[in-house]
Biopython code that builds the backbone (N, CA, C, O; Angstrom):
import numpy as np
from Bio.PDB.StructureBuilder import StructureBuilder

atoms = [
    (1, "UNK", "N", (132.593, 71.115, 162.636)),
    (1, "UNK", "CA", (132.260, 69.938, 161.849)),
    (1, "UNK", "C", (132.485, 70.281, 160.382)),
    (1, "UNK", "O", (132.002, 71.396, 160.185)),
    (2, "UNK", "N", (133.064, 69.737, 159.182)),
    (2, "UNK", "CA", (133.326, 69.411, 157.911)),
    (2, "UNK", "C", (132.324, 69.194, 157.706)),
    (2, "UNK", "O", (131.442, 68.783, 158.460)),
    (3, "UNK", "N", (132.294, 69.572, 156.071)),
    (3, "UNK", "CA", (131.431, 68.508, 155.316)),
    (3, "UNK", "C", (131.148, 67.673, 155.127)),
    (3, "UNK", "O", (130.032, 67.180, 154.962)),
    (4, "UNK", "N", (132.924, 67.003, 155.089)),
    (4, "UNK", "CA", (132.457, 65.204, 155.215)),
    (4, "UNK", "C", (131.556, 64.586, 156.363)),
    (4, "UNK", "O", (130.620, 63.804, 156.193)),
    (5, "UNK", "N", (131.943, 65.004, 157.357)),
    (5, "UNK", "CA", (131.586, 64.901, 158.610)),
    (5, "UNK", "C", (129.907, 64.671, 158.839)),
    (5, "UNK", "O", (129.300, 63.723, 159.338)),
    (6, "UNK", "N", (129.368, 66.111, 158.182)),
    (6, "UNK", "CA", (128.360, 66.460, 158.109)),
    (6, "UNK", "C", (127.414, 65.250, 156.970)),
    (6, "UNK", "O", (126.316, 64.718, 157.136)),
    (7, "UNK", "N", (127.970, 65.193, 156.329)),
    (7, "UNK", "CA", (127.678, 64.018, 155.246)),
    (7, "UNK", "C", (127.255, 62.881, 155.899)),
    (7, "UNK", "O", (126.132, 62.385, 156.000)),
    (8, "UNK", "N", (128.434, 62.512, 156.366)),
    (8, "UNK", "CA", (128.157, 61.262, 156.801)),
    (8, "UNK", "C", (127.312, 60.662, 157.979)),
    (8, "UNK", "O", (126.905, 59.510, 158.126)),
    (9, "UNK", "N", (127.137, 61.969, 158.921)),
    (9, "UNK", "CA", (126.399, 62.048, 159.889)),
    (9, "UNK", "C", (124.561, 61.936, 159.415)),
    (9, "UNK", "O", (123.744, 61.106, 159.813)),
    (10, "UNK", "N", (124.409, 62.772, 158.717)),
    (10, "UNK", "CA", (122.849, 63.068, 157.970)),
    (10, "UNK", "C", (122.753, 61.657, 157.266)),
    (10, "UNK", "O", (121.610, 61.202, 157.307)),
    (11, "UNK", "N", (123.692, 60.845, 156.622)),
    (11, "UNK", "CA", (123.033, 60.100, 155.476)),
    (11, "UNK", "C", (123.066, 58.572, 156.520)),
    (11, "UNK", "O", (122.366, 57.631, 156.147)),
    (12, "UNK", "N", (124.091, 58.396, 158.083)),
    (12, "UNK", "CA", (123.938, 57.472, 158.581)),
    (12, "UNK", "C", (122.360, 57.502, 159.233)),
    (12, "UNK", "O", (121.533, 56.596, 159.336)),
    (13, "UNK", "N", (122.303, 58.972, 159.637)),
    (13, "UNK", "CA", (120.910, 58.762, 160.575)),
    (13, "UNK", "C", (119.674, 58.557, 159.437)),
    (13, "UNK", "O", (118.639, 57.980, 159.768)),
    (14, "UNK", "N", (119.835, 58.980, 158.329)),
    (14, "UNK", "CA", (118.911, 58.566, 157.045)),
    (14, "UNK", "C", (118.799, 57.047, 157.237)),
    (14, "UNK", "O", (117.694, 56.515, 157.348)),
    (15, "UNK", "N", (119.708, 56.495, 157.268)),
    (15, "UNK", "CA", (120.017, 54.960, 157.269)),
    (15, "UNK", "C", (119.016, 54.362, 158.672)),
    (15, "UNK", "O", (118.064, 53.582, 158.706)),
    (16, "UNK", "N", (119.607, 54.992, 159.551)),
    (16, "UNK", "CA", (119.012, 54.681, 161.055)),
    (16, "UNK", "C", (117.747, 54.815, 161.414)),
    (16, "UNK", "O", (117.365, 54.142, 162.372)),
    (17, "UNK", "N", (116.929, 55.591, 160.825)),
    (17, "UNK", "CA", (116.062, 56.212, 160.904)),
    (17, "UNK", "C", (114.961, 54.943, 160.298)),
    (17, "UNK", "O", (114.043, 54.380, 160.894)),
    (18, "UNK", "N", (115.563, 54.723, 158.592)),
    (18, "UNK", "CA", (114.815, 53.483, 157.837)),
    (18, "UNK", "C", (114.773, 52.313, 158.643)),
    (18, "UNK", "O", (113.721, 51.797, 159.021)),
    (19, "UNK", "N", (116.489, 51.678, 159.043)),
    (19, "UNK", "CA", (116.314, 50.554, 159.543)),
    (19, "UNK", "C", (115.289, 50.431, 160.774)),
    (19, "UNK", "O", (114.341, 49.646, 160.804)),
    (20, "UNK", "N", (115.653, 51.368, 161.815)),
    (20, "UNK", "CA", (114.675, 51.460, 162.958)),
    (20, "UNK", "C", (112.816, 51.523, 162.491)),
    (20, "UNK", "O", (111.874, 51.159, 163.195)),
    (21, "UNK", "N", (112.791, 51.862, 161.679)),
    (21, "UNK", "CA", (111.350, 51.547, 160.691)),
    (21, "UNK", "C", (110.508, 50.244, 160.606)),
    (21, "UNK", "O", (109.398, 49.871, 160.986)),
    (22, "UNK", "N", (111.532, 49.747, 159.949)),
    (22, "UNK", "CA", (111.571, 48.367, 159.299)),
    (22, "UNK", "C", (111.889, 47.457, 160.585)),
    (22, "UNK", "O", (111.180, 46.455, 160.679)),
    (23, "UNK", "N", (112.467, 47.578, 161.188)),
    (23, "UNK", "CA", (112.221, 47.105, 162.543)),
    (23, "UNK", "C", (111.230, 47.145, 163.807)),
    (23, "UNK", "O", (111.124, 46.384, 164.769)),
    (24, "UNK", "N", (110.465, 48.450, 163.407)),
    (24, "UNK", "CA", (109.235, 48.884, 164.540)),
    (24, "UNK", "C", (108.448, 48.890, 163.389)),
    (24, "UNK", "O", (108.449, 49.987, 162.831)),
    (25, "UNK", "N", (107.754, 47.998, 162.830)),
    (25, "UNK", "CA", (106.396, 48.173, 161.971)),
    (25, "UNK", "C", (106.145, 49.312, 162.600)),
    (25, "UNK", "O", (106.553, 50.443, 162.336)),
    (26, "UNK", "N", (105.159, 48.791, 163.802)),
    (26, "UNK", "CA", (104.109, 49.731, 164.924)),
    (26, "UNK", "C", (104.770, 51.548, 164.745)),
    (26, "UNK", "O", (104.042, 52.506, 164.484)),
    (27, "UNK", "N", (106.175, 51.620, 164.952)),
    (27, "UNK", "CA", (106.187, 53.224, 165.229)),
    (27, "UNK", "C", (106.918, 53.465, 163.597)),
    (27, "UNK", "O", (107.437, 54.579, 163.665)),
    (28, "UNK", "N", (107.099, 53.035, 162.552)),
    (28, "UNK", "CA", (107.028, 53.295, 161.168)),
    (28, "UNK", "C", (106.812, 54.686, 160.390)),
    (28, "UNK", "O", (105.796, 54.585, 159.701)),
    (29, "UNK", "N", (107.201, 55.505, 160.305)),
    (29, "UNK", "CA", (106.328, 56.874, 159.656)),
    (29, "UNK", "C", (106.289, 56.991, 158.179)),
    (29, "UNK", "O", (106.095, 57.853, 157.322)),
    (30, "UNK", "N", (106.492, 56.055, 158.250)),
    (30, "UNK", "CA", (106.596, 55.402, 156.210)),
    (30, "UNK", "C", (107.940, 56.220, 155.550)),
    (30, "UNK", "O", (108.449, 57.159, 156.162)),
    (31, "UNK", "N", (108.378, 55.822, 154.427)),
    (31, "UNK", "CA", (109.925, 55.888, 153.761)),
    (31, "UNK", "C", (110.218, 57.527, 154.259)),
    (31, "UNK", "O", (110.974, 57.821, 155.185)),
    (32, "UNK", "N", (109.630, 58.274, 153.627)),
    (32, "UNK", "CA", (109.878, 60.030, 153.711)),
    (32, "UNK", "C", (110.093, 60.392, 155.087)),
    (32, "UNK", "O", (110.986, 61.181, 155.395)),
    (33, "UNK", "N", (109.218, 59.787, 156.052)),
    (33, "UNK", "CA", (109.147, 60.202, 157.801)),
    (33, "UNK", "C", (109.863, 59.317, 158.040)),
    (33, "UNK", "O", (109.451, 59.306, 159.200)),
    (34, "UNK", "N", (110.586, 58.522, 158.035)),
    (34, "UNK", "CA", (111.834, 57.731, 159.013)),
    (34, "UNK", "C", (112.784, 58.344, 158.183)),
    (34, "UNK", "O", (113.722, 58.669, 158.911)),
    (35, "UNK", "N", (113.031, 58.698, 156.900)),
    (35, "UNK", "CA", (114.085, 59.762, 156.376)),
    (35, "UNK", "C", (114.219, 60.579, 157.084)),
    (35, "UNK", "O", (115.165, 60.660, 157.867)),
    (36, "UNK", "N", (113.106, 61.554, 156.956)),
    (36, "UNK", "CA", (112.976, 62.609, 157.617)),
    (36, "UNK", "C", (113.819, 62.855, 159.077)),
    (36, "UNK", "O", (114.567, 63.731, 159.512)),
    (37, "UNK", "N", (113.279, 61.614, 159.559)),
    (37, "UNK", "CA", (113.280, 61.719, 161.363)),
    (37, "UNK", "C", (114.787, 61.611, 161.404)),
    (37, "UNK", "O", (115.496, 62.496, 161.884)),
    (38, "UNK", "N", (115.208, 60.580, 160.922)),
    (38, "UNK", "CA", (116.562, 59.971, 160.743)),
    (38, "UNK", "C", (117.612, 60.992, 160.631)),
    (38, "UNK", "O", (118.556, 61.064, 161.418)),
    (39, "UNK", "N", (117.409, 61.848, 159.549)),
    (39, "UNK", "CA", (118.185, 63.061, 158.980)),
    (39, "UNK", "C", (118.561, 64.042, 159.951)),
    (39, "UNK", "O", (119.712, 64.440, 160.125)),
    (40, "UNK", "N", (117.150, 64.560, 160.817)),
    (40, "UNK", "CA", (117.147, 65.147, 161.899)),
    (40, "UNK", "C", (117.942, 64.614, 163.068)),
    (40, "UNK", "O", (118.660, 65.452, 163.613)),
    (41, "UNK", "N", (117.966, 63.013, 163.717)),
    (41, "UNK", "CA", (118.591, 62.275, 164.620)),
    (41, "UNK", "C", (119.527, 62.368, 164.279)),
    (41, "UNK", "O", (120.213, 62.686, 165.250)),
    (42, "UNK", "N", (120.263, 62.278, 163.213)),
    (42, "UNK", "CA", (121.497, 61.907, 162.674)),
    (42, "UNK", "C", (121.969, 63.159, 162.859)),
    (42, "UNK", "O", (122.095, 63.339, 164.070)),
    (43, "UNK", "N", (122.270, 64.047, 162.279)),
    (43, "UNK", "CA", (122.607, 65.778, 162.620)),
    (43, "UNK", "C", (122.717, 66.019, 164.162)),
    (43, "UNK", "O", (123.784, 66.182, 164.753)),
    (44, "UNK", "N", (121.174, 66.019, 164.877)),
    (44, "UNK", "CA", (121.377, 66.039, 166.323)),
    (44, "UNK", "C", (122.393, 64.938, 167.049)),
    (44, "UNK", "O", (122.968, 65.332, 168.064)),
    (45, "UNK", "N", (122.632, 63.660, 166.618)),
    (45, "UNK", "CA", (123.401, 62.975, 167.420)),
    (45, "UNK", "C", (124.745, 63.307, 167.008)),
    (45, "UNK", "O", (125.595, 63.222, 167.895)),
    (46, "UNK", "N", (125.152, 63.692, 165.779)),
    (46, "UNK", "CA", (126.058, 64.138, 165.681)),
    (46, "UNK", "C", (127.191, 65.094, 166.537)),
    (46, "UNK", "O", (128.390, 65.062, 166.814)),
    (47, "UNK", "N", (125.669, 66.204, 166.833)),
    (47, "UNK", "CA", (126.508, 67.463, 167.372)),
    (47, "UNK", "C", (126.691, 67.056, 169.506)),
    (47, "UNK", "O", (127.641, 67.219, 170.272)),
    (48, "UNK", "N", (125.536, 66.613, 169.686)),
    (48, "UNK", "CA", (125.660, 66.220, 171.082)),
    (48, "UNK", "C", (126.865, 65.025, 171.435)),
    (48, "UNK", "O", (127.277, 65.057, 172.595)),
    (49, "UNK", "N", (127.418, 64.052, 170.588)),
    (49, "UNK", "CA", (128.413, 63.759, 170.506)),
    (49, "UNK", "C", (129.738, 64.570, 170.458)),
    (49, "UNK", "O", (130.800, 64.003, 170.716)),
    (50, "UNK", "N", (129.698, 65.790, 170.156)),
    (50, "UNK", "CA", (130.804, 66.454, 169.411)),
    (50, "UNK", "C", (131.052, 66.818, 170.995)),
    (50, "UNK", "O", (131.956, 66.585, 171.797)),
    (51, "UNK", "N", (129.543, 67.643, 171.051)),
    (51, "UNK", "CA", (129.868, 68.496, 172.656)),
    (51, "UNK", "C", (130.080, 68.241, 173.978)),
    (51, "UNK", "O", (130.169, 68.945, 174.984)),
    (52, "UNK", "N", (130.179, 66.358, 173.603)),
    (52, "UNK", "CA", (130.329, 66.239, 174.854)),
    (52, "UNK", "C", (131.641, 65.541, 174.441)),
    (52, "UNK", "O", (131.643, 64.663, 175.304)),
    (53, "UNK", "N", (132.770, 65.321, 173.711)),
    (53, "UNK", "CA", (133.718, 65.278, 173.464)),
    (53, "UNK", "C", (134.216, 63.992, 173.215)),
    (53, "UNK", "O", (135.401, 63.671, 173.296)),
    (54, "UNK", "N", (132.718, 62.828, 172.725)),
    (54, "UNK", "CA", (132.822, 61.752, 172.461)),
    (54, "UNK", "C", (133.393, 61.049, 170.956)),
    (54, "UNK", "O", (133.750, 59.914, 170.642)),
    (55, "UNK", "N", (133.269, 62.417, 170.190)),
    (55, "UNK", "CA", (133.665, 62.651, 168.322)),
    (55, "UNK", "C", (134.564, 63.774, 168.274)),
    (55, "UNK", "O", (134.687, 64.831, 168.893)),
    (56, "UNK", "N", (135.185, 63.156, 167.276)),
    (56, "UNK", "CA", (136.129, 64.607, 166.835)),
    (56, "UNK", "C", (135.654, 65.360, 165.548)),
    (56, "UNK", "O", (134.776, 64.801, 164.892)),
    (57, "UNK", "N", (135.931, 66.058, 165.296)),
    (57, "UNK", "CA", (135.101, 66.811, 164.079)),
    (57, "UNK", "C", (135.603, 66.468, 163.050)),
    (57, "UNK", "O", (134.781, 65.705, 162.543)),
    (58, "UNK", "N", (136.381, 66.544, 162.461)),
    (58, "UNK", "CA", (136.679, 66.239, 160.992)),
    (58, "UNK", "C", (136.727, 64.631, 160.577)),
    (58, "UNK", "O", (136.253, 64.318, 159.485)),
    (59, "UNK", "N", (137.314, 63.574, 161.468)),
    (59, "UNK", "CA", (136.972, 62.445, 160.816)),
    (59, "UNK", "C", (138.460, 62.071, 159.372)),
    (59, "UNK", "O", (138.575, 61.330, 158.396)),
    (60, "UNK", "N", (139.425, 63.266, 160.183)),
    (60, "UNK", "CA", (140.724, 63.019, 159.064)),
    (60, "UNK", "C", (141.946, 63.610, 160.303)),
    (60, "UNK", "O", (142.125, 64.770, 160.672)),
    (61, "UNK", "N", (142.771, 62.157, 160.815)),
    (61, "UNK", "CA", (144.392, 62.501, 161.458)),
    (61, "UNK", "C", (144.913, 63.009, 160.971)),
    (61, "UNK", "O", (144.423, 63.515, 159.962)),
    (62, "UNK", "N", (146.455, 63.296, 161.345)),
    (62, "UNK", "CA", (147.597, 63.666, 160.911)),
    (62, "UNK", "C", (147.612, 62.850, 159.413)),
    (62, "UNK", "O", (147.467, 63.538, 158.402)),
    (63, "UNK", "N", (147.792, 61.355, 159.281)),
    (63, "UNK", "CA", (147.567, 60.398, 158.377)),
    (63, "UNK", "C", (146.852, 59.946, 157.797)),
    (63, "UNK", "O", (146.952, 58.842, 157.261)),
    (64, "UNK", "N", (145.611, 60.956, 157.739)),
    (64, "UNK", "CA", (144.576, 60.517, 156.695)),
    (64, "UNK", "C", (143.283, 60.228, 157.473)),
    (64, "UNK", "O", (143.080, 60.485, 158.660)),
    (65, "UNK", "N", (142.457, 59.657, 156.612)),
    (65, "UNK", "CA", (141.381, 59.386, 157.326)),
    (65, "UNK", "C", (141.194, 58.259, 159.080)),
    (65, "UNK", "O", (141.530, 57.109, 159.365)),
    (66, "UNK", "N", (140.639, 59.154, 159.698)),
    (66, "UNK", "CA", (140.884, 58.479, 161.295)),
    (66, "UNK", "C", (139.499, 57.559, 160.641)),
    (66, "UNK", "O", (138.432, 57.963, 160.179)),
    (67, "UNK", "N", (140.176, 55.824, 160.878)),
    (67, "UNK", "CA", (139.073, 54.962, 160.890)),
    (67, "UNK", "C", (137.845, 55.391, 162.085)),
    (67, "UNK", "O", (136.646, 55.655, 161.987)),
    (68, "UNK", "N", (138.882, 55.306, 163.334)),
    (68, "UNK", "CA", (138.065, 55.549, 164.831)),
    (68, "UNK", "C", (136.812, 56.319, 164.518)),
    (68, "UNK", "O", (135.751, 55.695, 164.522)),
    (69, "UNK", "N", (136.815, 57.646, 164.239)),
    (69, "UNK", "CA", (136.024, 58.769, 164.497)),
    (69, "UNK", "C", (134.938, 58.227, 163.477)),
    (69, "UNK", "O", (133.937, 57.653, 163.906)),
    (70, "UNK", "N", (135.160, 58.428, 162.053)),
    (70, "UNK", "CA", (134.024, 57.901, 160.840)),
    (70, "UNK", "C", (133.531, 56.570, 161.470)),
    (70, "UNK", "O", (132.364, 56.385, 161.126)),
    (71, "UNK", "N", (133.997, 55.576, 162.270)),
    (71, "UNK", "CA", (133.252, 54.768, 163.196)),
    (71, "UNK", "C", (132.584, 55.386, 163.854)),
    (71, "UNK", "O", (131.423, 55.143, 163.526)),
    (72, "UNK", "N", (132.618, 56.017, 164.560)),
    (72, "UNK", "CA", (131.827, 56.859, 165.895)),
    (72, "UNK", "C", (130.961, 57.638, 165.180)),
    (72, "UNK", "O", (129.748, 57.429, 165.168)),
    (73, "UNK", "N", (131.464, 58.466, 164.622)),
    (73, "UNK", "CA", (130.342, 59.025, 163.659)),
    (73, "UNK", "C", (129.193, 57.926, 162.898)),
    (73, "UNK", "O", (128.106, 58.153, 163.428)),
    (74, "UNK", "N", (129.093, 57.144, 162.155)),
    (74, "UNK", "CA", (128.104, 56.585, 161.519)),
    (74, "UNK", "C", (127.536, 55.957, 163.169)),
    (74, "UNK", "O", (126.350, 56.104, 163.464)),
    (75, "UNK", "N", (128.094, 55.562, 163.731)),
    (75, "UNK", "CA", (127.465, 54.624, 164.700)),
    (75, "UNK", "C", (126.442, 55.103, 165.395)),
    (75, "UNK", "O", (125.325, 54.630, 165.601)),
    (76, "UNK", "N", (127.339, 56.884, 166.005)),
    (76, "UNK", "CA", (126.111, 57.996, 166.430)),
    (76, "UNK", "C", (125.108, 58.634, 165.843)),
    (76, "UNK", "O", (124.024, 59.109, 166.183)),
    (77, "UNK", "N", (125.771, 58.522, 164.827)),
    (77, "UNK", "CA", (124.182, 59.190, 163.896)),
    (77, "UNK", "C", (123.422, 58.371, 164.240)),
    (77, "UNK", "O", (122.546, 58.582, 165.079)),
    (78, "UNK", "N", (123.606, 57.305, 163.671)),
    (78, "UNK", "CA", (122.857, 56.072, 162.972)),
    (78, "UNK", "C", (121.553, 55.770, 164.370)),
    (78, "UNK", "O", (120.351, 55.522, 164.284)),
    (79, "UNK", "N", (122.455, 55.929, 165.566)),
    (79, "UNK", "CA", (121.037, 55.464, 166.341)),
    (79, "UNK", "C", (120.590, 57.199, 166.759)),
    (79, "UNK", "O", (119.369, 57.334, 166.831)),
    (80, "UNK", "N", (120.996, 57.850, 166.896)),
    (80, "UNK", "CA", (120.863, 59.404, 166.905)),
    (80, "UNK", "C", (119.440, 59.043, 165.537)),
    (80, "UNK", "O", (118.285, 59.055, 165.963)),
    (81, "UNK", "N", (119.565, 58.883, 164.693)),
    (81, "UNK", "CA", (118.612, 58.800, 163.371)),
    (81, "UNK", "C", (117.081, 57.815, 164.222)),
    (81, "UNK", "O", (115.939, 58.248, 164.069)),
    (82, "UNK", "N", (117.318, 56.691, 164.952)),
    (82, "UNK", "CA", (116.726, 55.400, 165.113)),
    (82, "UNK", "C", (115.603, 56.013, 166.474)),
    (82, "UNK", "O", (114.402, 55.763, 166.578)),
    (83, "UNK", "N", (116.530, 56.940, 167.485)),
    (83, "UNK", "CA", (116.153, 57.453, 168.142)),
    (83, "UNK", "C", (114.654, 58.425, 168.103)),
    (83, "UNK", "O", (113.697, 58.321, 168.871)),
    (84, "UNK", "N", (114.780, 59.141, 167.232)),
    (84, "UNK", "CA", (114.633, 60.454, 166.755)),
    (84, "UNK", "C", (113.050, 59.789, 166.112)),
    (84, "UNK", "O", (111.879, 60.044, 166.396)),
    (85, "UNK", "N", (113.572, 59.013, 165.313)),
    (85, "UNK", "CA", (112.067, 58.150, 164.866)),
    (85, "UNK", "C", (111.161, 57.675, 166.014)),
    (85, "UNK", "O", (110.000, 58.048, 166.177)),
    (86, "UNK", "N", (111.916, 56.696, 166.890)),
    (86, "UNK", "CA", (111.093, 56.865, 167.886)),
    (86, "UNK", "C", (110.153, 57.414, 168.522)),
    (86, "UNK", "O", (108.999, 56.990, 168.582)),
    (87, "UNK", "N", (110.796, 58.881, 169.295)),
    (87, "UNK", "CA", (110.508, 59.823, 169.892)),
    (87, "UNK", "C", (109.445, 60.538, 168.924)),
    (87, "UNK", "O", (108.384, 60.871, 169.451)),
    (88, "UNK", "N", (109.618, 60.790, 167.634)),
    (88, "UNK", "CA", (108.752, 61.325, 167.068)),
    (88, "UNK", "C", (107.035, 60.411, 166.742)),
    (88, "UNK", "O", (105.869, 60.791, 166.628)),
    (89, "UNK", "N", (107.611, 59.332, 166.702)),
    (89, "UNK", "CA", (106.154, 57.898, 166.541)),
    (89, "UNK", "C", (105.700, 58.218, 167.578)),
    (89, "UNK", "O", (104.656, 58.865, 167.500)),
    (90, "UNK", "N", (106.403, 57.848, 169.373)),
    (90, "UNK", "CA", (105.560, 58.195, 170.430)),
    (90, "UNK", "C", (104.734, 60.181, 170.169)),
    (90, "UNK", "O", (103.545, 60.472, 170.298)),
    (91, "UNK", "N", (105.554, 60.861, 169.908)),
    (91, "UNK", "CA", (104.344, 61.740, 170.053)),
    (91, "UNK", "C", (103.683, 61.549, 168.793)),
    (91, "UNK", "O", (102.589, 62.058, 169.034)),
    (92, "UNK", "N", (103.639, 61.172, 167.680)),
    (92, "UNK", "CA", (102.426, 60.981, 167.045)),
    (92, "UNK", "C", (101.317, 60.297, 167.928)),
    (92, "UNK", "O", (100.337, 60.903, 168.360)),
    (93, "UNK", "N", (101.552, 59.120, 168.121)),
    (93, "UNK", "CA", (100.954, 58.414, 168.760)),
    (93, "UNK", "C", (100.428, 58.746, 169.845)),
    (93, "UNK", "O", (99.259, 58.384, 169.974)),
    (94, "UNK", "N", (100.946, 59.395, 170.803)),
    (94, "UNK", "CA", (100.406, 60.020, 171.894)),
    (94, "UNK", "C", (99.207, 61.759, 171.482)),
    (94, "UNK", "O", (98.349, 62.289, 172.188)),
    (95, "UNK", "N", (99.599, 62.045, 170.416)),
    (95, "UNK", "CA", (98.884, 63.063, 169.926)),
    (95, "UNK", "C", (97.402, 62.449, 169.209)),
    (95, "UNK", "O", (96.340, 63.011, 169.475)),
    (96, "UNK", "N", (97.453, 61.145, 168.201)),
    (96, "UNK", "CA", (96.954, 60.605, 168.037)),
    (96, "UNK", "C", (95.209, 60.231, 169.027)),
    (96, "UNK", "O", (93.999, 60.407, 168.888)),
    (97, "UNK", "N", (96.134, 59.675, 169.935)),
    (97, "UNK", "CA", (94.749, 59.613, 171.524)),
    (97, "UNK", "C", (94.301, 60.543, 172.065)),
    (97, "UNK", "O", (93.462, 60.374, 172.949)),
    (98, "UNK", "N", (94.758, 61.917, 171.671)),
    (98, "UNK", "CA", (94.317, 62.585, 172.914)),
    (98, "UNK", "C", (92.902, 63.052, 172.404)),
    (98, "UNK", "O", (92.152, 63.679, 173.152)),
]
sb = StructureBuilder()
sb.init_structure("model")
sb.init_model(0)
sb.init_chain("A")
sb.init_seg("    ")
for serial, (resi, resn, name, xyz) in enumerate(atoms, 1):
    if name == "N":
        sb.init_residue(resn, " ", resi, " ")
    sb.init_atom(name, np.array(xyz, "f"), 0.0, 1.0, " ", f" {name:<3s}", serial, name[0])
structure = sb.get_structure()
């Protein structure tokens, strides 16, 4: 994975992470923790995409920038980010009750 790559992966799941926020009042971890979570989702969805051979790594063809892949990439982060918030609200939440 590139930098760019890497970039764009961390700052979509940043993105994913907020929107999925702002969309789940209820599982919310306020601005810093859906960053947070997001950043983390976004990175992880990144690479489990890579390894299973659904992304290509660099995000640049023969001819320049591959639209395709920087699609796939923001798209995977982004819920990779949305995810991640989730999963982390349920175990708050489940830690929360016990």
């Amino acid at each position: 994975m590139d930098l760019m790559s890497l970039v764009v992966s961390l700052v979509s799941g940043i993105v994913g992470g907020n929107v999925a926020g702002a969309a789940m009042h209820d599982k919310s971890l306020g601005p810093i923790g859906n960053s947070l979570a997001g950043l983390l989702g976004g990175g992880a969805g990144s690479v489990i995409l890579q390894a299973l051979g659904l992304l290509t790594g660099s995000g640049a063809g023969a001819g320049g920038l591959d639209v395709g892949s920087l699609i796939g990439n923001i798209a995977g982060s982004g819920v990779g980010g949305a995810l991640m918030l989730l999963i982390v609200s349920l175990i708050k939440s489940a830690a929360a009750k016990a």
